[in-house]
C-alpha positions as CSV (number, residue, x, y, z in Angstrom):
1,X,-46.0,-6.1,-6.4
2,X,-44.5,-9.5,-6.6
3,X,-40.8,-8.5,-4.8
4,X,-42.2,-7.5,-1.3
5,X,-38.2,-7.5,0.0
6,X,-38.1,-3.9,-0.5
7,X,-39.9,-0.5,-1.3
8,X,-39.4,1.0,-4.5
9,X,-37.5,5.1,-4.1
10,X,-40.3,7.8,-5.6
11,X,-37.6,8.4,-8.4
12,X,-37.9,5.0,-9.7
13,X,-41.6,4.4,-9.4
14,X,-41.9,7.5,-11.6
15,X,-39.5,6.1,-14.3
16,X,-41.2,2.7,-14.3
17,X,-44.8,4.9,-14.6
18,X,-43.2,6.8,-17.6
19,X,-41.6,3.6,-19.3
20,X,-44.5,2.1,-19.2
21,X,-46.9,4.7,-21.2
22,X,-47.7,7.4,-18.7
23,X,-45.1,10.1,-20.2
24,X,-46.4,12.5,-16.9
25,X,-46.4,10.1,-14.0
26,X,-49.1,12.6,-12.7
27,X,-51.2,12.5,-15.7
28,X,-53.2,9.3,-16.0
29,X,-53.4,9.2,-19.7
30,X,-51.7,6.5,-21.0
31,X,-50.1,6.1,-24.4
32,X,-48.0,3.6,-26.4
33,X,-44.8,5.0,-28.3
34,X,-45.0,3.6,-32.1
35,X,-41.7,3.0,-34.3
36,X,-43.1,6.3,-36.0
37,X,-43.3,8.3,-32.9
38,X,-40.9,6.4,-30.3
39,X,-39.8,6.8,-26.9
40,X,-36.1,7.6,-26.9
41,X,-35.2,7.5,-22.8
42,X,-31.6,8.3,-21.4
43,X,-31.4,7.6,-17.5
44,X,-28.1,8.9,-16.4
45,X,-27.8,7.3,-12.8
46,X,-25.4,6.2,-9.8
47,X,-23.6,2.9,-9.1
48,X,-26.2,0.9,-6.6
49,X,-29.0,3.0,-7.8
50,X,-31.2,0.4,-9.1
51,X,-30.3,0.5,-13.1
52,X,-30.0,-3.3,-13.5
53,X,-33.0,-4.7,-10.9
54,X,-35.3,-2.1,-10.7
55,X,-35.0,-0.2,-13.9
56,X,-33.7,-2.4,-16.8
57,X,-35.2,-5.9,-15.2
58,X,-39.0,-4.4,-14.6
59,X,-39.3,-2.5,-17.3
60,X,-38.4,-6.1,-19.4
61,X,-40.9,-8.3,-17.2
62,X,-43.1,-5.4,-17.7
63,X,-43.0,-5.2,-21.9
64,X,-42.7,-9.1,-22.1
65,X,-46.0,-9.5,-20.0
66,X,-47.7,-6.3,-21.8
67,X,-46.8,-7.0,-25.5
68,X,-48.0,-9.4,-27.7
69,X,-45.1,-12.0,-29.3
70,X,-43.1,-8.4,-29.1
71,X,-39.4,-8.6,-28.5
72,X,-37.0,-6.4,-26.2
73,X,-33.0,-6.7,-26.8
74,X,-30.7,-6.0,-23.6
75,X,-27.1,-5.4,-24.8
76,X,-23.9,-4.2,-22.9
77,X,-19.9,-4.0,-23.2
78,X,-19.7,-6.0,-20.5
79,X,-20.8,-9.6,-20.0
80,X,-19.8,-9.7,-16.3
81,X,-23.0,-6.6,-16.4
82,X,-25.1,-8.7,-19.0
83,X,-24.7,-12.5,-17.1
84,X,-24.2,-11.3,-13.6
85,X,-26.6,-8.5,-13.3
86,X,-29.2,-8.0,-16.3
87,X,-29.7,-11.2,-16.6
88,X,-29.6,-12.4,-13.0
89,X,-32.3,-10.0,-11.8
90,X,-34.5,-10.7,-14.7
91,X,-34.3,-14.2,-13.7
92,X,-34.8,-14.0,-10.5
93,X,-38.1,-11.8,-10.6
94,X,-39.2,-14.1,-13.0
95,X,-38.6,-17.3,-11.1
96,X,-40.9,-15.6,-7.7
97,X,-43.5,-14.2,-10.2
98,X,-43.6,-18.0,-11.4
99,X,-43.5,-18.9,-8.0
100,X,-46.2,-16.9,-6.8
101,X,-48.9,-17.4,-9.5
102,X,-48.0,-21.2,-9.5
103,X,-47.7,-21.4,-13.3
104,X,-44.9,-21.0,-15.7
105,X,-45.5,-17.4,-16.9
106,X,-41.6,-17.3,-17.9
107,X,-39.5,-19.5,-19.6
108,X,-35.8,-19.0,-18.8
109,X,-32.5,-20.2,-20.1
110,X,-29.3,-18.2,-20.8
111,X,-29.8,-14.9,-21.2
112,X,-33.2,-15.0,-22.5
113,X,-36.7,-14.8,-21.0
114,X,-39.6,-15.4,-22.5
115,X,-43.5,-14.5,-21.1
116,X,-45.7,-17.9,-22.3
117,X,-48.4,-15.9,-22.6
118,X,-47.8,-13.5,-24.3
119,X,-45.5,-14.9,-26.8
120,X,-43.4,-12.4,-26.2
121,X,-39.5,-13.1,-26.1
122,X,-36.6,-11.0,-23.9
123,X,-32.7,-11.7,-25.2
124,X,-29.7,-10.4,-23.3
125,X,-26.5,-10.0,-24.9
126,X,-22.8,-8.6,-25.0
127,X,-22.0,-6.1,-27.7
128,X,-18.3,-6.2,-28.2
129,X,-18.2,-5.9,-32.4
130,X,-20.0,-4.5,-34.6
131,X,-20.9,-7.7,-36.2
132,X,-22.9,-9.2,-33.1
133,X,-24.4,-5.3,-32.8
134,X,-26.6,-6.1,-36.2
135,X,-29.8,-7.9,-37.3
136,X,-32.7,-7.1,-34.7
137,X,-35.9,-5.8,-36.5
138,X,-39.5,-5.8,-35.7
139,X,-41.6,-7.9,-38.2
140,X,-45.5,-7.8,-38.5
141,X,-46.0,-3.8,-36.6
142,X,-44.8,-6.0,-33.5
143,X,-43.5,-4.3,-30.7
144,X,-39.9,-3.8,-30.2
145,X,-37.7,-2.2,-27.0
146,X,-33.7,-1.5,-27.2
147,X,-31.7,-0.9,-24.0
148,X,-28.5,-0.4,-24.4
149,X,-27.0,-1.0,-20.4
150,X,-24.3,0.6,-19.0
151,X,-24.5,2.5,-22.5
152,X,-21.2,5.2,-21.6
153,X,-18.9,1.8,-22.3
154,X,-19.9,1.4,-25.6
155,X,-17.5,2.6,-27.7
156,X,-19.0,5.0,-30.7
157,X,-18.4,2.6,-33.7
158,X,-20.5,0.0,-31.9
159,X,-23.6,2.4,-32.3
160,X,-23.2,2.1,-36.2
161,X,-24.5,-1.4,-36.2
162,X,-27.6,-0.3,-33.8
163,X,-28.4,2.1,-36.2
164,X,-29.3,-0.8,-38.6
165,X,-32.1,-2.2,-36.2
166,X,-35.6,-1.5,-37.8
167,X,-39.3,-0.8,-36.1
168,X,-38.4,-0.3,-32.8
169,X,-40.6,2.0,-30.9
170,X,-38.5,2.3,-27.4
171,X,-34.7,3.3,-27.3
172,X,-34.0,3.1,-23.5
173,X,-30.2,3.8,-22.7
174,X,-29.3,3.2,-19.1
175,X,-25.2,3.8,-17.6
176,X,-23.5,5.5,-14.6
177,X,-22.1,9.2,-15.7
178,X,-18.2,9.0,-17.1
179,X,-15.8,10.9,-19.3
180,X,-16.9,14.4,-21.3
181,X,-16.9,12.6,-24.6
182,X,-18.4,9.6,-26.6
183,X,-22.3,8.7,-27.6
184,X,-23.7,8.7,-24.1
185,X,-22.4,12.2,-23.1
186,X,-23.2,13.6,-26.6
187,X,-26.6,12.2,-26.1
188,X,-27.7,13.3,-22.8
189,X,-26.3,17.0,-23.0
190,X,-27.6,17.7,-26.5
191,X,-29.2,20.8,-27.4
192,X,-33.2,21.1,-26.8
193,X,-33.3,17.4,-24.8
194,X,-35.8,17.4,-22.8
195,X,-35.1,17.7,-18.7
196,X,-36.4,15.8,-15.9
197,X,-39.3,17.2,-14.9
198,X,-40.5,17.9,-17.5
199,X,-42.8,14.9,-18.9
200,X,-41.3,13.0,-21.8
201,X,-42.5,13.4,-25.2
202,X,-42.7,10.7,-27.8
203,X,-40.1,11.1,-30.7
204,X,-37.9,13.5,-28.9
205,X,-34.7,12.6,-26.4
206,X,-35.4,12.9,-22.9
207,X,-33.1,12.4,-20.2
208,X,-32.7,12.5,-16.3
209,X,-30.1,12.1,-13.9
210,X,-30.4,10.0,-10.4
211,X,-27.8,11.0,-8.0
212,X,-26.9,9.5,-4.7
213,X,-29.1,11.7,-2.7
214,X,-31.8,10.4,-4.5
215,X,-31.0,7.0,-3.0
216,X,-31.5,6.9,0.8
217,X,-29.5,3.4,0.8
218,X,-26.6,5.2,-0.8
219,X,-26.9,8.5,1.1
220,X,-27.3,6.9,4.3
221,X,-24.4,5.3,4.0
222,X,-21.9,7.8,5.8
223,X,-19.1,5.4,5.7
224,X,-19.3,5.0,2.0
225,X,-19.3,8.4,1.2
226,X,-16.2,8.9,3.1
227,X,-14.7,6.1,1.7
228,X,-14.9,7.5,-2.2
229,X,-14.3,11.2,-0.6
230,X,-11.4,9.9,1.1
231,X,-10.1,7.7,-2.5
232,X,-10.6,10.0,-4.7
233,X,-11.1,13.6,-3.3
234,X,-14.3,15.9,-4.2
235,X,-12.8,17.4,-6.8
236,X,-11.9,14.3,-8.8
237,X,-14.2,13.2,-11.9
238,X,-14.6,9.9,-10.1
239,X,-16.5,11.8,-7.3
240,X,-18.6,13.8,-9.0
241,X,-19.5,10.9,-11.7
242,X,-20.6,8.6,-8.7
243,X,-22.2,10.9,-6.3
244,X,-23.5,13.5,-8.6
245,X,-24.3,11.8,-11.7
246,X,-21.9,14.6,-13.4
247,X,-19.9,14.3,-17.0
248,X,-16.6,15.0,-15.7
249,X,-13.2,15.6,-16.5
250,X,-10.2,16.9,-15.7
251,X,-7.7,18.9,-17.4
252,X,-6.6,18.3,-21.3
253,X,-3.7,16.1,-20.3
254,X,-5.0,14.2,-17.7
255,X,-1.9,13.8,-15.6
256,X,-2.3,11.4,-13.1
257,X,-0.6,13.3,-10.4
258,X,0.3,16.9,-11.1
259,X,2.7,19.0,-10.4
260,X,0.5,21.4,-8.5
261,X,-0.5,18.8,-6.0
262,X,3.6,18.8,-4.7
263,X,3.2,22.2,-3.5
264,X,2.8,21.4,0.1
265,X,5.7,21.3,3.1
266,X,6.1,17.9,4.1
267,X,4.7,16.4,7.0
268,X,7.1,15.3,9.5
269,X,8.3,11.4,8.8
270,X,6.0,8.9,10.4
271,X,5.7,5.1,10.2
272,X,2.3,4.7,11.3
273,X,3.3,1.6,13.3
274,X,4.0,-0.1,9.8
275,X,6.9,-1.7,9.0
276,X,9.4,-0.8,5.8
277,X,8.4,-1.9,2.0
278,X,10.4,-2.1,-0.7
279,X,9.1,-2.0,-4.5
280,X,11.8,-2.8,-7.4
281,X,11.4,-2.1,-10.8
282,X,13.8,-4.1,-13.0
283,X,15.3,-3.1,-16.4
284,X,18.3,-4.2,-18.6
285,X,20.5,-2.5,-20.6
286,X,19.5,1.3,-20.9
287,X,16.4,1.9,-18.1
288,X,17.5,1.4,-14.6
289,X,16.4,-0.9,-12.1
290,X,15.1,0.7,-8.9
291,X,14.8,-0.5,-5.5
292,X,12.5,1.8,-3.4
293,X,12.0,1.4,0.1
294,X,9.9,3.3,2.2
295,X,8.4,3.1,5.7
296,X,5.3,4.6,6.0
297,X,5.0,8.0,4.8
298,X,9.2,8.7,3.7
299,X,11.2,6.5,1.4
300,X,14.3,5.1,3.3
301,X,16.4,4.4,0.3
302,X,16.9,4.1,-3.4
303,X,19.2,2.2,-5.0
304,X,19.8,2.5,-9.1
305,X,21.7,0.4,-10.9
306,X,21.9,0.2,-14.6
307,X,23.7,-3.0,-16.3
308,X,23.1,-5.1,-18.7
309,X,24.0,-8.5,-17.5
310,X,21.2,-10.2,-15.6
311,X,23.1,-12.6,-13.0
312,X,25.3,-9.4,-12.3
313,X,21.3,-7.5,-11.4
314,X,20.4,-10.5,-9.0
315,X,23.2,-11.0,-6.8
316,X,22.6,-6.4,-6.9
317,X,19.2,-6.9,-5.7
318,X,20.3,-9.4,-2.9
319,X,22.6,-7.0,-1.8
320,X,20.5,-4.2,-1.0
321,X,17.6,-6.8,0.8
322,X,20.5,-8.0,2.8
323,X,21.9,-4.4,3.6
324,X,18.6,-3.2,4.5
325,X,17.7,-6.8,7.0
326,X,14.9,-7.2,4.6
327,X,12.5,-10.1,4.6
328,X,11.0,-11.3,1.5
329,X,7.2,-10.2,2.9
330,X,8.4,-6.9,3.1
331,X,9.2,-6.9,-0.9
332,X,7.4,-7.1,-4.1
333,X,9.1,-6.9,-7.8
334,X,7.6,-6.0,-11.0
335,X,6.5,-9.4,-12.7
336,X,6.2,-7.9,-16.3
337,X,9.0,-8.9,-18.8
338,X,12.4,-9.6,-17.0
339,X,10.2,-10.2,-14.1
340,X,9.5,-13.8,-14.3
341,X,13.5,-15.3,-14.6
342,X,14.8,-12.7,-11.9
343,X,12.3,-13.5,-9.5
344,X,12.6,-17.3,-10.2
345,X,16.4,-16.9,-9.8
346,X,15.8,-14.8,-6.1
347,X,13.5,-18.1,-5.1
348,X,16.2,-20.3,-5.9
349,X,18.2,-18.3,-3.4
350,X,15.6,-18.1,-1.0
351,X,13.9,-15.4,-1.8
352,X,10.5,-16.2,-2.2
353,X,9.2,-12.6,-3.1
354,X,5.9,-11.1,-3.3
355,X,5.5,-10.8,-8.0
356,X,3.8,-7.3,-9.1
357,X,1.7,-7.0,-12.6
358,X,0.4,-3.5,-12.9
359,X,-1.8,-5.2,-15.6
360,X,-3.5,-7.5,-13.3
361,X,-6.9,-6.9,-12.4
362,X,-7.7,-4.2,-9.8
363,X,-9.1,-5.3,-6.5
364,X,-11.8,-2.2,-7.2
365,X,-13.2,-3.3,-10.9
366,X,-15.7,-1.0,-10.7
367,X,-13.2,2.1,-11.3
368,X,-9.6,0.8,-12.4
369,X,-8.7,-1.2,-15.5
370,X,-5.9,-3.0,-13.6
371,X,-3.8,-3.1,-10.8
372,X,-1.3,-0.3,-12.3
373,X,-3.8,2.0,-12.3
374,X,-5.5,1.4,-9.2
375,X,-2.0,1.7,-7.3
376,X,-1.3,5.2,-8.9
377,X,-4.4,6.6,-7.7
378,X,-3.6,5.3,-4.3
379,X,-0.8,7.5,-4.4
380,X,-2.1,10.1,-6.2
381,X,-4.8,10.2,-3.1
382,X,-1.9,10.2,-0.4
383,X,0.0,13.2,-2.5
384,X,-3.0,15.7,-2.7
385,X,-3.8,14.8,1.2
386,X,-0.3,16.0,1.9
387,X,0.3,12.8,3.6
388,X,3.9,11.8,1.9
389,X,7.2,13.5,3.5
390,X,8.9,13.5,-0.7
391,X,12.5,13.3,-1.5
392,X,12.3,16.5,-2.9
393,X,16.1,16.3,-3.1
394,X,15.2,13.3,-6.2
395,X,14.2,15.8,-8.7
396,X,14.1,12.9,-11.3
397,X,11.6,10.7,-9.4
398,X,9.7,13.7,-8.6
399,X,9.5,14.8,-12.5
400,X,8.2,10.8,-13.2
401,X,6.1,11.1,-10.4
402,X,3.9,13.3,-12.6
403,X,4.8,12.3,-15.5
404,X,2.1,9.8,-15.8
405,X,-1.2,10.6,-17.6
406,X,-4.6,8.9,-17.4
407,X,-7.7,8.1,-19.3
408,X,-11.2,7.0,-19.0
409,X,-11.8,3.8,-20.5
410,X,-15.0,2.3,-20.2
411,X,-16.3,4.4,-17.5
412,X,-12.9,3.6,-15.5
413,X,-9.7,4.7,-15.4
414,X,-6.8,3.7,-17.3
415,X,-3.0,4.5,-17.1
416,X,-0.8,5.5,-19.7
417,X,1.4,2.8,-20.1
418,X,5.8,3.2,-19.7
419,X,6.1,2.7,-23.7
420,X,3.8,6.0,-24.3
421,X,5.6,8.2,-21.9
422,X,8.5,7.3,-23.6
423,X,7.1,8.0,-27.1
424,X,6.1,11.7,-25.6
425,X,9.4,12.0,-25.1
426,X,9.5,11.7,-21.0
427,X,11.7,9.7,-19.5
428,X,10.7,5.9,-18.5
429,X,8.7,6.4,-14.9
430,X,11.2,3.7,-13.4
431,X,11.5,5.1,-9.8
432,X,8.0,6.5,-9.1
433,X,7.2,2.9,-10.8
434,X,9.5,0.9,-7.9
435,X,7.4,3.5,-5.2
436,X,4.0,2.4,-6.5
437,X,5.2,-1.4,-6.3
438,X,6.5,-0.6,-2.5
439,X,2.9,0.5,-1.9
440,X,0.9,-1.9,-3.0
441,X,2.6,-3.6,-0.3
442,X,-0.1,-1.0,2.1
443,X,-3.5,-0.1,2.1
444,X,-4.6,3.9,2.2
445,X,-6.5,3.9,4.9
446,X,-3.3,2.7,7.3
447,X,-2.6,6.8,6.5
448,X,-5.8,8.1,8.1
C-alpha cells in the first residue's frame, strides 16, 4: 500500500480485487481475461466516489506494473477529467511509489505513464471525434485494457471508432449515472447483464452501481446532502443520479419549470433583509425589452417597451433605474447581441452595470452547461419550494415561465435556447428571461 493517506471503502477494495483477476473477491482463484474471453466491466458510481484515484488510476498502475510491454488507453469527453483528474492521480501515485522504492519505476510526461520495468506503456487521452477515437490494437498476444472515463458523455457515434480497436482483453467503462438514453445507459441496463453481487464472468457485461451511502465521506457529509436536496429537490433526476446512482429522467418534454409546480397560494411578500434587483432583457424591433425588478421573493415592477430605435431604448432604460432610485449594483442586463452597445452607451452615462451571458460558464460545472441554465434551475428550485409570491395577474410571463424545456447534455443540464422556443411556436421567454437576469443578482440559499 504505497498511499497510506487514506483507507480504501470495502466497495472499492472488492472492485480493485475483481479488476485485477479475482472475478469473486471471495474466491482466491485468480484468472487473466484473454482478447477471446474478456473482461467487459461497467461501474456506474457517484461524484466523489473514487472513479478517477482509486478506480481508474490503480487499476492502471496496477496493469502497467503486472503486464509485460502491454498497453492500457484512458479516454474521456472531457479533457478538464483526462488532464486534471485521470491523469493527475496517475501521476501522483506514480511519483510516491517512485518515491518510496527510490528508483524510477514510472516514467511520466503528459498524459502518459509508463512502468520501466515492465515495458509496459499507459496513454491518456480526449475523445472528441471519431478520428482521434481510432487506431489502438494489441500486437504480438500483448495485453491490452480500454477504459472509457466518465463514459455517459460520450456521445454514441464516438463508440463507432472504439469499435475498430483490436485484441483487447479488458473493456472497463467508468461514469456517474445521467439521462435514460445513450451507450452507457443501454449498456448497464441491458438484458441478462450480470448484477453486483454476483461474481463477474469473462466475456459477459457485468455492471454495479456505487451510491453515496456506499461512501462514508459522502454520506457523512449532512450539509452536502442538504445542499443538493435543497438545489435540486428529491424528486429531480439530478438527485437521484448523484445520490443514488439512478438512470433518470423526467417527463417527455422536459420542461424546465412546469405548470404543475404554480399550483401553490403564495406566500406572503418578504424581502429577506435583501435589497431590490432588477434584470432587463433587451430586444429591438418585434421582441420586447423587459425590465424586472423584484425584492426578494415578489417582483416590484415590470416595464415593457417595444421600439425599434436603440438611443430611443437607452434613455427608456434610464428612466425606469431613475424612477425606481436604482443603483447600477442593483442591476444586471443581458450581454448577448444588442447587449454589448446598450450597455456601453449606459457606461457612458454613468451607468456602469453589472453584463449577463446566459452562455457563460456556470459557477457549478459539474451539473450546468452555462450560466443560463444554472440560473433557471435556481428558480425552478424557489418555484417548487413555494418560496416566490408570482404575479399571477402576468399571465404572459407566467406562460414563459414554463415555457422553457431542458436537456441532458453530457451528464448536465442544458437549456433550450430563445430561438427554439420560438421555432415550437411559443412565444420568446423575454420576461421570465429579465426575472432570471434579476436573480442572478441573489443566491438561493438567502431564501432558506
Amino acid at each position: 500500500h504505497f498511499c497510506d493517506e487514506f483507507e480504501l471503502y470495502p466497495w472499492q477494495v472488492e472492485e480493485l480485487m475483481r479488476l485485477s483477476g479475482f472475478l469473486d473477491p471471495l474466491n482466491p482463484v485468480k484468472t487473466t481475461p484473454t482478447s477471446e474471453n474478456p473482461m467487459l466491466y461497467n461501474l456506474v458510481a457517484t461524484n466523489g466516489s473514487g472513479k478517477d484515484n482509486v478506480i481508474i488510476a490503480g487499476f492502471m498502475l496496477w496493469f502497467l506494473a503486472c503486464k509485460i510491454r502491454s498497453t492500457v488507453i484512458t479516454t474521456s469527453f472531457s479533457a478538464q477529467q483526462i488532464e486534471g483528474q485521470t491523469f493527475a492521480h496517475c501521476k501522483y501515485y506514480a511519483e510516491k511509489i517512485n518515491k518510496k522504492l527510490g528508483e524510477e519505476i514510472f516514467s511520466i510526461i503528459h498524459c502518459k505513464v509508463s512502468c520501466n520495468r515492465t515495458g509496459s506503456v499507459g496513454r491518456m487521452f480526449v475523445t472528441n471525434d471519431a478520428g482521434r477515437a481510432e487506431g489502438f490494437h494489441a500486437k504480438g498476444g500483448r495485453e491490452f485494457a480500454f477504459i472509457v472515463n466518465e463514459s455517459k458523455s460520450i456521445p454514441d457515434e464516438l463508440y463507432k471508432g472504439f469499435t475498430r480497436y483490436s485484441g483487447w482483453n479488458y473493456w472497463i467503462e467508468v461514469s456517474s449515472a445521467g439521462g435514460k438514453s445513450g451507450h452507457f445507459f443501454k449498456k448497464c441496463t441491458q438484458p441478462g447483464i450480470t448484477m453486483y453481487p454476483a461474481p463477474i464472468k469473462l466475456a459477459e457485461a457485468y455492471v454495479r452501481y456505487i451510491r453515496i451511502k456506499d461512501c462514508p465521506h459522502l454520506a457523512n457529509s449532512k450539509v452536502r446532502l442538504e445542499q443538493i436536496e435543497f438545489m435540486f429537490g428529491k424528486d429531480s433526476p439530478v438527485y437521484r443520479s448523484v445520490v443514488n446512482s439512478e438512470f433518470a429522467t423526467e417527463d417527455i418534454l422536459n420542461v424546465m419549470i412546469k405548470e404543475s409546480s404554480l399550483e401553490y397560494t403564495n406566500p406572503p411578500k418578504s424581502d429577506y433583509g435583501l435589497g431590490p434587483v432588477c434584470g432587463v432583457d433587451l430586444a429591438l424591433g418585434g421582441d420586447e425589452t423587459v425590465v424586472s425588478i423584484w425584492q426578494g421573493n415578489h417582483r416590484l415592477a415590470q416595464r415593457v417597451f417595444t421600439t425599434r430605435y436603440e438611443p430611443h431604448l437607452h434613455n427608456q432604460l434610464i428612466q425606469v433605474f431613475n424612477e425606481f432610485e436604482l443603483t447600477p449594483e442593483q442591476i444586471a442586463i443581458d450581454a448577448g447581441g444588442l447587449g454589448k452597445p446598450i450597455i456601453q452607451r449606459l457606461h457612458e452615462a454613468g451607468w456602469d452595470i453589472t453584463s449577463f451571458n446566459f452562455g457563460a460558464a456556470a459557477f457549478d460545472k459539474r451539473y450546468f452547461t452555462n450560466r443560463g441554465a444554472e440560473l433557471w434551475h435556481r428558480v425552478k428550485r424557489l418555484v417548487e419550494e413555494g418560496y416566490l409570491a408570482l404575479p399571477r395577474e402576468d399571465q404572459k410571463f407566467l406562460a414563459q415561465l414554463c415555457s422553457r424545456r431542458w436537456e441532458w447534455s453530457n451528464g448536465r443540464v442544458k437549456l433550450e435556447s430563445k430561438e427554439d422556443v420560438r421555432a415550437r411556436g411559443e412565444d420568446s421567454p423575454d420576461r421570465a428571461d429579465a426575472m432570471i437576469i434579476a436573480f442572478s443578482k441573489y443566491n438561493l440559499e438567502e431564501f432558506q
